[in-house]
TORDOGU-916495 format. One record per residue: residue in one letter; x, y, z of N, C-alpha, C, O in turn. Coordinates in nm, 3 decimals. Layout:
N
{residuo: A | n.x: X | n.y: Y | n.z: Z | ca.x: X | ca.y: Y | ca.z: Z | c.x: X | c.y: Y | c.z: Z | o.x: X | o.y: Y | o.z: Z}
...
***
This chain:
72
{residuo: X | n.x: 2.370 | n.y: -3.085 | n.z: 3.489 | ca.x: 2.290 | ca.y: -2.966 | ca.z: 3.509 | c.x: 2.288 | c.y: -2.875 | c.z: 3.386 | o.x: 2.186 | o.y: -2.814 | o.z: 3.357}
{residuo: X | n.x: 2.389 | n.y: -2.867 | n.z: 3.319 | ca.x: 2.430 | ca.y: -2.777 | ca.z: 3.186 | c.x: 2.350 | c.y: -2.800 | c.z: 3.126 | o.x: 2.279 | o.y: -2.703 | o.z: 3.103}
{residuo: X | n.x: 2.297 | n.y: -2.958 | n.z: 3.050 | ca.x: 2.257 | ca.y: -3.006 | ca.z: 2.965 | c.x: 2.094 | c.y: -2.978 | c.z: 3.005 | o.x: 2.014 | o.y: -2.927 | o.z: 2.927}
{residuo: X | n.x: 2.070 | n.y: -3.014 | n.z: 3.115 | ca.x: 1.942 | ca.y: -2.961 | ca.z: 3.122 | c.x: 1.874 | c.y: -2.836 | c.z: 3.080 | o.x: 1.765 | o.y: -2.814 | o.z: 3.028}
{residuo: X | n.x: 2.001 | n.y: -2.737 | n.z: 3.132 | ca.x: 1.930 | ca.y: -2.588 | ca.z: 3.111 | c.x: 1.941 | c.y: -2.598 | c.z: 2.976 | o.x: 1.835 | o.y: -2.567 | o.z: 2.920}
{residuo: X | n.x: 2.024 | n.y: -2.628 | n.z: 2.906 | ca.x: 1.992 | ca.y: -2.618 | ca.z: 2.757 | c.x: 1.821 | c.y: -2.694 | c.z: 2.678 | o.x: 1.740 | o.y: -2.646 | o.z: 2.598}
{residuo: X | n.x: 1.824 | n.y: -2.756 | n.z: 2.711 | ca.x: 1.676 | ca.y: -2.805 | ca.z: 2.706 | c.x: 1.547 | c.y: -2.747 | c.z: 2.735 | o.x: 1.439 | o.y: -2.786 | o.z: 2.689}
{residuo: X | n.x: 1.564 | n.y: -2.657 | n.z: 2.811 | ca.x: 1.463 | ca.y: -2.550 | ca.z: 2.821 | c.x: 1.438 | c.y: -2.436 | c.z: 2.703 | o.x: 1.512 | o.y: -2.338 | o.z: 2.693}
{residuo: X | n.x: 1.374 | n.y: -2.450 | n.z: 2.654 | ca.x: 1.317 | ca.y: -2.392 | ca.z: 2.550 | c.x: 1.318 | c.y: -2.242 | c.z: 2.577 | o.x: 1.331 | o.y: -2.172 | o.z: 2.477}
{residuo: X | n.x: 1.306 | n.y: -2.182 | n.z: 2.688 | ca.x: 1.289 | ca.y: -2.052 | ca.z: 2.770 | c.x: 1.405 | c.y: -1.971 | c.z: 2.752 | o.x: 1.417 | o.y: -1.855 | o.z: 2.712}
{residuo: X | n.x: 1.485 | n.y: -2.053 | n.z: 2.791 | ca.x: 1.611 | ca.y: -2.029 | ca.z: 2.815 | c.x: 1.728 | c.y: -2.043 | c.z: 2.722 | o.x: 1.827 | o.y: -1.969 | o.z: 2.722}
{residuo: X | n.x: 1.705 | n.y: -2.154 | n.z: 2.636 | ca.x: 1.813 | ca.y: -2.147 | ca.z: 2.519 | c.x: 1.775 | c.y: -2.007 | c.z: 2.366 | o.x: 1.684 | o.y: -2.012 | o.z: 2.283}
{residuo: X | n.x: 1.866 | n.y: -1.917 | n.z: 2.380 | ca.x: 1.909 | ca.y: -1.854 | ca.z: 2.288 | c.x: 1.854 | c.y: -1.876 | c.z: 2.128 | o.x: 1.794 | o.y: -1.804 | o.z: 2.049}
{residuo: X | n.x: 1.901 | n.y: -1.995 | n.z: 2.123 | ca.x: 1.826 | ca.y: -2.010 | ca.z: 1.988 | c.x: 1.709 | c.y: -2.033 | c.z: 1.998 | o.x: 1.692 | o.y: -1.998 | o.z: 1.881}
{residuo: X | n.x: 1.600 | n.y: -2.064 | n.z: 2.032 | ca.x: 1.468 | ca.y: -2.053 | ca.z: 2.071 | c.x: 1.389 | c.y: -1.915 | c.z: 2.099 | o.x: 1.266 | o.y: -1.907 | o.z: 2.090}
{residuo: X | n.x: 1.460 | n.y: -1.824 | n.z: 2.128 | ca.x: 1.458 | ca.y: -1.675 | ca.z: 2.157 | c.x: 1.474 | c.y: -1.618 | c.z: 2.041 | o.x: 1.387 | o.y: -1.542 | o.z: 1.999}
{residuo: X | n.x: 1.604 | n.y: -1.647 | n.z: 1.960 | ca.x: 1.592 | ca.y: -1.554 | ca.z: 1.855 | c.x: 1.488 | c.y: -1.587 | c.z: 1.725 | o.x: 1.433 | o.y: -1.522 | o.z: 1.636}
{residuo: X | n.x: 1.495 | n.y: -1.726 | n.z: 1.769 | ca.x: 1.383 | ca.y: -1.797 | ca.z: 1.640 | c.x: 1.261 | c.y: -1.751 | c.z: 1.635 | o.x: 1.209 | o.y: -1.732 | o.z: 1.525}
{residuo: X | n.x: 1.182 | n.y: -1.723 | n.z: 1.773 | ca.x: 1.091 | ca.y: -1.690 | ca.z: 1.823 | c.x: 1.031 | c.y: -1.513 | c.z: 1.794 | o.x: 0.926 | o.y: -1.452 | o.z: 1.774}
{residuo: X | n.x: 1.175 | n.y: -1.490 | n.z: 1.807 | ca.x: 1.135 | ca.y: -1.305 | ca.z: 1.717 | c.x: 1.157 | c.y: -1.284 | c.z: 1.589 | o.x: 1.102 | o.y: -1.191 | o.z: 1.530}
{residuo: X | n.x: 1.252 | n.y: -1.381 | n.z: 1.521 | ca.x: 1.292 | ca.y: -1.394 | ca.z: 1.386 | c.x: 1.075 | c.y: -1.402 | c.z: 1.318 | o.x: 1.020 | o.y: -1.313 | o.z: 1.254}
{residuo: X | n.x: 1.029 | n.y: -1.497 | n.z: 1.351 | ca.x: 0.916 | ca.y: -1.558 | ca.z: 1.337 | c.x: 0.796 | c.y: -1.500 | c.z: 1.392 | o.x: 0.690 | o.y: -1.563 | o.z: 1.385}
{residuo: X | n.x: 0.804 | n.y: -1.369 | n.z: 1.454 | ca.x: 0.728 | ca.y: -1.258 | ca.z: 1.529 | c.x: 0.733 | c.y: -1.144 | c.z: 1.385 | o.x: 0.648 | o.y: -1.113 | o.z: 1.301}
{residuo: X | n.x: 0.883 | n.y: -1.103 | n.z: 1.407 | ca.x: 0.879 | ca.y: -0.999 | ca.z: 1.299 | c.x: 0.872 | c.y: -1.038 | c.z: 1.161 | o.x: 0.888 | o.y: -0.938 | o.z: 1.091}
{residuo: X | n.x: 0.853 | n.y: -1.157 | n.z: 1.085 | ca.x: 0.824 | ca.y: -1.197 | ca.z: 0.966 | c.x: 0.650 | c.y: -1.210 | c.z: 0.949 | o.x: 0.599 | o.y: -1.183 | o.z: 0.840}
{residuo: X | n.x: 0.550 | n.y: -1.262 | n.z: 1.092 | ca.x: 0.447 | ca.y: -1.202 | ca.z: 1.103 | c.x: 0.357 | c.y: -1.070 | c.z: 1.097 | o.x: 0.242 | o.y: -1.034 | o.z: 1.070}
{residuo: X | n.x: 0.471 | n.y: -1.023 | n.z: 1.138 | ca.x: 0.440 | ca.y: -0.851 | ca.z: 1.104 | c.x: 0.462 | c.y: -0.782 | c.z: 0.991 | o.x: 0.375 | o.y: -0.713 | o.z: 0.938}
{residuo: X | n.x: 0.593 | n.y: -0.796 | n.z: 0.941 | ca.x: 0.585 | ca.y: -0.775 | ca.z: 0.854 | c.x: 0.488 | c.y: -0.836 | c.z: 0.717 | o.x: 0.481 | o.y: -0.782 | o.z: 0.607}
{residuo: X | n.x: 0.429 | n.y: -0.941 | n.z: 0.752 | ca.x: 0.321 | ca.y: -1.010 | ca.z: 0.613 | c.x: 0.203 | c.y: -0.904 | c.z: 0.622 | o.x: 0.130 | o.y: -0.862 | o.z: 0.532}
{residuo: X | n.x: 0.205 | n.y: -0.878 | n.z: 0.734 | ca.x: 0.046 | ca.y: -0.815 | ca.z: 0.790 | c.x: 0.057 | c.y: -0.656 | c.z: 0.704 | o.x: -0.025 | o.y: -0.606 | o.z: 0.627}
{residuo: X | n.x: 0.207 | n.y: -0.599 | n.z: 0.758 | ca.x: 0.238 | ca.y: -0.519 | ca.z: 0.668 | c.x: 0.249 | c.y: -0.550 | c.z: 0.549 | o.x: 0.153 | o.y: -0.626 | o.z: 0.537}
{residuo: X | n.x: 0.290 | n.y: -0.547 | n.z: 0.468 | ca.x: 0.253 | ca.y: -0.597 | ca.z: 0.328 | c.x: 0.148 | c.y: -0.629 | c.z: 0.280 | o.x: 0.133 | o.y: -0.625 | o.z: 0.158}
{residuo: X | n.x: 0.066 | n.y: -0.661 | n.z: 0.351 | ca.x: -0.076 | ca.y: -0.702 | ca.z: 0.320 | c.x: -0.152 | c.y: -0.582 | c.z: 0.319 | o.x: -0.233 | o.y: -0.558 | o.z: 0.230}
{residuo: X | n.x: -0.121 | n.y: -0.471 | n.z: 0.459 | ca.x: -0.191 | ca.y: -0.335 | ca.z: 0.452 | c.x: -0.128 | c.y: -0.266 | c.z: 0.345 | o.x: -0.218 | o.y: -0.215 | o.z: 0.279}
{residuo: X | n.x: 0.007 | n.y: -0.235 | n.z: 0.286 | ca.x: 0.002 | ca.y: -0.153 | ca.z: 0.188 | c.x: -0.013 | c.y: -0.188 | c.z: 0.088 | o.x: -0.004 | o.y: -0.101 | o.z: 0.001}
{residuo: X | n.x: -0.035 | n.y: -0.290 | n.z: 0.057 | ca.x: -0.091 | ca.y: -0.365 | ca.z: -0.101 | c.x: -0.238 | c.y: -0.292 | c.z: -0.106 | o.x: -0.278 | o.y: -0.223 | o.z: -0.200}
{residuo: X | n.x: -0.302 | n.y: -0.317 | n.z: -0.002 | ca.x: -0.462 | ca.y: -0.256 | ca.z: 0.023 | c.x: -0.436 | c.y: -0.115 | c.z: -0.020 | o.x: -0.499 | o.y: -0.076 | o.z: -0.120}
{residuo: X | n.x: -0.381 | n.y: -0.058 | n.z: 0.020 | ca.x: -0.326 | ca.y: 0.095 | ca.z: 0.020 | c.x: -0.319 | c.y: 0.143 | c.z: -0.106 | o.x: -0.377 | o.y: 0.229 | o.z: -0.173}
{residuo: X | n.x: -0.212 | n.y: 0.050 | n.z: -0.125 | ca.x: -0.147 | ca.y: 0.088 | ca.z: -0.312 | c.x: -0.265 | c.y: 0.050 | c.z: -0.415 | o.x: -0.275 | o.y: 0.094 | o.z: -0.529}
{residuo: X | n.x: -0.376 | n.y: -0.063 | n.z: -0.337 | ca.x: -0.480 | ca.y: -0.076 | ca.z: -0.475 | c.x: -0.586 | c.y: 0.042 | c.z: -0.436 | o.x: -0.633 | o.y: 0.076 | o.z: -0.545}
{residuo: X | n.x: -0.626 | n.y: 0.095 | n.z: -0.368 | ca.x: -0.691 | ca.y: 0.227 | ca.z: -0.359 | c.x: -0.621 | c.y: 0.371 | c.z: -0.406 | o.x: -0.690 | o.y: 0.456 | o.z: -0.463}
{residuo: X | n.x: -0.496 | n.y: 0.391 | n.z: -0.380 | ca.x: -0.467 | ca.y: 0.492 | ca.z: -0.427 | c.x: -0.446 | c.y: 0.460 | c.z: -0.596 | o.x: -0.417 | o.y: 0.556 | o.z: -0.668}
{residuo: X | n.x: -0.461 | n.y: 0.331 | n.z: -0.653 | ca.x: -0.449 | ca.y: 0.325 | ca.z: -0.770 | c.x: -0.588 | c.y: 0.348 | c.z: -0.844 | o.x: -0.605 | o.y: 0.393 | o.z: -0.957}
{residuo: X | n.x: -0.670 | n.y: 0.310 | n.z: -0.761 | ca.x: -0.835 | ca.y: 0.334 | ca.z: -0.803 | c.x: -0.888 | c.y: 0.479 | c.z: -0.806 | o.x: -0.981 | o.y: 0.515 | o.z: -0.878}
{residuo: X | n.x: -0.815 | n.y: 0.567 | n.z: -0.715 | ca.x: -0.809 | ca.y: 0.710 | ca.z: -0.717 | c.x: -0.775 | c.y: 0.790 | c.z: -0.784 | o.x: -0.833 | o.y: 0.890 | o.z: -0.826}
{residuo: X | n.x: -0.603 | n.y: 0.725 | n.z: -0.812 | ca.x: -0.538 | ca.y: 0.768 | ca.z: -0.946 | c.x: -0.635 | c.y: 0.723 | c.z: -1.085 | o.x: -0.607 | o.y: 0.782 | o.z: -1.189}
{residuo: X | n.x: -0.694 | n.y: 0.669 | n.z: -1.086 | ca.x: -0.759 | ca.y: 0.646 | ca.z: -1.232 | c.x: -0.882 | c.y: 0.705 | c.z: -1.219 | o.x: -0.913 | o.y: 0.744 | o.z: -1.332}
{residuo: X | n.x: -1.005 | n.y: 0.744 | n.z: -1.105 | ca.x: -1.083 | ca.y: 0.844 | ca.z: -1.105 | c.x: -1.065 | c.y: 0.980 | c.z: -1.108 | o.x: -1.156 | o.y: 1.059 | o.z: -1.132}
{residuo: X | n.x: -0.916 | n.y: 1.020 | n.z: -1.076 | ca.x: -0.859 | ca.y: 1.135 | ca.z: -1.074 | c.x: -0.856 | c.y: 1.195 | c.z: -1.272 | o.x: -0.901 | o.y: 1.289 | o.z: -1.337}
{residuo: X | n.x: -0.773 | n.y: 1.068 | n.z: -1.298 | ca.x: -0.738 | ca.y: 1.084 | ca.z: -1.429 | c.x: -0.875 | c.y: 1.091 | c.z: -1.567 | o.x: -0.850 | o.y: 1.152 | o.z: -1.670}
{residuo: X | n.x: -0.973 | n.y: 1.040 | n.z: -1.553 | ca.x: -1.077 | ca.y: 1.050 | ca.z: -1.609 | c.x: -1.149 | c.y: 1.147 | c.z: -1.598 | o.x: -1.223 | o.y: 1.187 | o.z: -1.688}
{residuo: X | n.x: -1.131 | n.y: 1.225 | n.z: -1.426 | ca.x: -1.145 | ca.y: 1.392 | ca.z: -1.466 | c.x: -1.161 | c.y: 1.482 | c.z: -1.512 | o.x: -1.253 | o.y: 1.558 | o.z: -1.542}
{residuo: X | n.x: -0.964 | n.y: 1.462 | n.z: -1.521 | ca.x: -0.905 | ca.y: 1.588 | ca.z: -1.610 | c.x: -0.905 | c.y: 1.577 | c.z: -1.771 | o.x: -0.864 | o.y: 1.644 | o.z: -1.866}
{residuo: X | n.x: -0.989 | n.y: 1.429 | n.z: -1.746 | ca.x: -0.970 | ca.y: 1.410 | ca.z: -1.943 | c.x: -1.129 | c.y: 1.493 | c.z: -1.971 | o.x: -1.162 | o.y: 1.545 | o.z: -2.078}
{residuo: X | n.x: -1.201 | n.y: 1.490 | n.z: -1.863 | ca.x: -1.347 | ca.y: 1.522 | ca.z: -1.829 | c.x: -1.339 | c.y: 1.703 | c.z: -1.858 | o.x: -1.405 | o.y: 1.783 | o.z: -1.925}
{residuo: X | n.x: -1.254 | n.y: 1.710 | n.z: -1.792 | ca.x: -1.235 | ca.y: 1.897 | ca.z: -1.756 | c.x: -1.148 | c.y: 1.960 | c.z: -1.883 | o.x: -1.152 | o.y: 2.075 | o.z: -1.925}
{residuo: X | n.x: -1.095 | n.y: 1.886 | n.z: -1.916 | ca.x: -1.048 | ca.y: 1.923 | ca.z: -2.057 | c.x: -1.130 | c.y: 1.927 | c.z: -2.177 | o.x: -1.154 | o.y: 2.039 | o.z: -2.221}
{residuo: X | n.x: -1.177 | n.y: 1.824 | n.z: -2.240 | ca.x: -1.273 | ca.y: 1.847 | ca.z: -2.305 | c.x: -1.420 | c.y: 1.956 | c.z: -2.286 | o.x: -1.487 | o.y: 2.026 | o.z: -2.363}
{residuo: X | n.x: -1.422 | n.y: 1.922 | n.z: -2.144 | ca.x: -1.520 | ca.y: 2.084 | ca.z: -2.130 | c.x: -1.461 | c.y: 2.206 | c.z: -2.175 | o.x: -1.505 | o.y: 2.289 | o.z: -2.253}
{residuo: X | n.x: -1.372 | n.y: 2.204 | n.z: -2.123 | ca.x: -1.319 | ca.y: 2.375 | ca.z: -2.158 | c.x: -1.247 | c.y: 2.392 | c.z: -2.320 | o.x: -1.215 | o.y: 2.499 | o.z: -2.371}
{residuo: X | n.x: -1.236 | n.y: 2.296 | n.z: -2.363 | ca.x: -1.221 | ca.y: 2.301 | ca.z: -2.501 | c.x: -1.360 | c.y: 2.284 | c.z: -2.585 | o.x: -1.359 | o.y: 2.305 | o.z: -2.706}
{residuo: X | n.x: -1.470 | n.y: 2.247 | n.z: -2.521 | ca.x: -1.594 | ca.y: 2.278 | ca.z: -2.586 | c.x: -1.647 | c.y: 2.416 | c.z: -2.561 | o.x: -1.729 | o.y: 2.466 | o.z: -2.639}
{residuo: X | n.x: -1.601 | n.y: 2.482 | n.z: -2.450 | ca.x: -1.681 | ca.y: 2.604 | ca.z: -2.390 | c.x: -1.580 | c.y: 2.713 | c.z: -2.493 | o.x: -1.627 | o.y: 2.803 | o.z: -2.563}
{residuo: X | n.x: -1.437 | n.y: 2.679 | n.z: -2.481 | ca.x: -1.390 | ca.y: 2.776 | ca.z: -2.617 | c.x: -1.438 | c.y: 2.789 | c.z: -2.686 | o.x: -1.473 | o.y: 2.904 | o.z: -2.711}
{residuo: X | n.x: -1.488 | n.y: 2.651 | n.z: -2.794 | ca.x: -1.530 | ca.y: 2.645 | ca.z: -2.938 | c.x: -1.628 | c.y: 2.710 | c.z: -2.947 | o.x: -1.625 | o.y: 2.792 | o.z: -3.039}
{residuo: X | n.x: -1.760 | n.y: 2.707 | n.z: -2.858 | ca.x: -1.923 | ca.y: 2.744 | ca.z: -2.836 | c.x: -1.815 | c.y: 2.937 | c.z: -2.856 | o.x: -1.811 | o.y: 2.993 | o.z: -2.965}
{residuo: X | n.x: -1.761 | n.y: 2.985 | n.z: -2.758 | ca.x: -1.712 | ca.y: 3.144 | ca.z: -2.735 | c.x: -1.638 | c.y: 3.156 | c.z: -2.893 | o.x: -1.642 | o.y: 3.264 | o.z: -2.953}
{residuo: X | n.x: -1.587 | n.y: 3.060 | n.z: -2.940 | ca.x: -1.539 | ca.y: 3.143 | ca.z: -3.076 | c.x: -1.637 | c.y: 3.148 | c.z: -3.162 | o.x: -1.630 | o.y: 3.242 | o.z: -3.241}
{residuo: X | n.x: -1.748 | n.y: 3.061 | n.z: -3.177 | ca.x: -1.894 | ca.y: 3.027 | ca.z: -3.264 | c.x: -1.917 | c.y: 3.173 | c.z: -3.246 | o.x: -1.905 | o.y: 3.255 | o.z: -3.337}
{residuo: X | n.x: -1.956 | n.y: 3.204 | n.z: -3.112 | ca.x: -2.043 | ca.y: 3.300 | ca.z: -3.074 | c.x: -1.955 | c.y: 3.424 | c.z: -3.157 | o.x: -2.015 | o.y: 3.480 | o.z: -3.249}
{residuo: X | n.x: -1.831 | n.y: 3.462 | n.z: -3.129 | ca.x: -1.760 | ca.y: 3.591 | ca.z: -3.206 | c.x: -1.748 | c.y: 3.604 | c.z: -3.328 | o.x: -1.716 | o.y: 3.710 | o.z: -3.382}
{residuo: X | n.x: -1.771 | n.y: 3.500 | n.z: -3.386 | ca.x: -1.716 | ca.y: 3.501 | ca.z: -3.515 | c.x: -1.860 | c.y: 3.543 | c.z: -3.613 | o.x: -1.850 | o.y: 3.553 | o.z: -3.735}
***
């Protein structure tokens, strides 16, 4: 009778833990997969962000130059 219940797949232990071992390694890929997505957008952001301020800088260092033209 022992030997039987061990044979049940349901019921033996190692089949159980294998079974969530192999659940949460699914999940976790899925995760990893969403923040890779994540991390390449906020990286695409970070570099529209940054072209900006290279944008907003040079303006206001042209709008100086034009205001000192003008005083001088």
């Amino acid at each position: 009778m022992e030997g039987l219940q061990n044979k049940n797949p349901l019921r033996n232990p190692e089949y159980i833990i294998a079974f969530g071992v192999a659940l949460i390694s699914i999940c976790a890929l899925f995760v990893s997969i969403r923040q890779t997505t994540i991390m390449s957008e906020q990286r695409a952001l970070m570099h529209e962000q940054a072209k900006a301020s290279v944008c907003l800088g040079l303006d206001w260092e042209l709008v100086n130059l034009t205001a000192l033209k003008t005083k001088v």
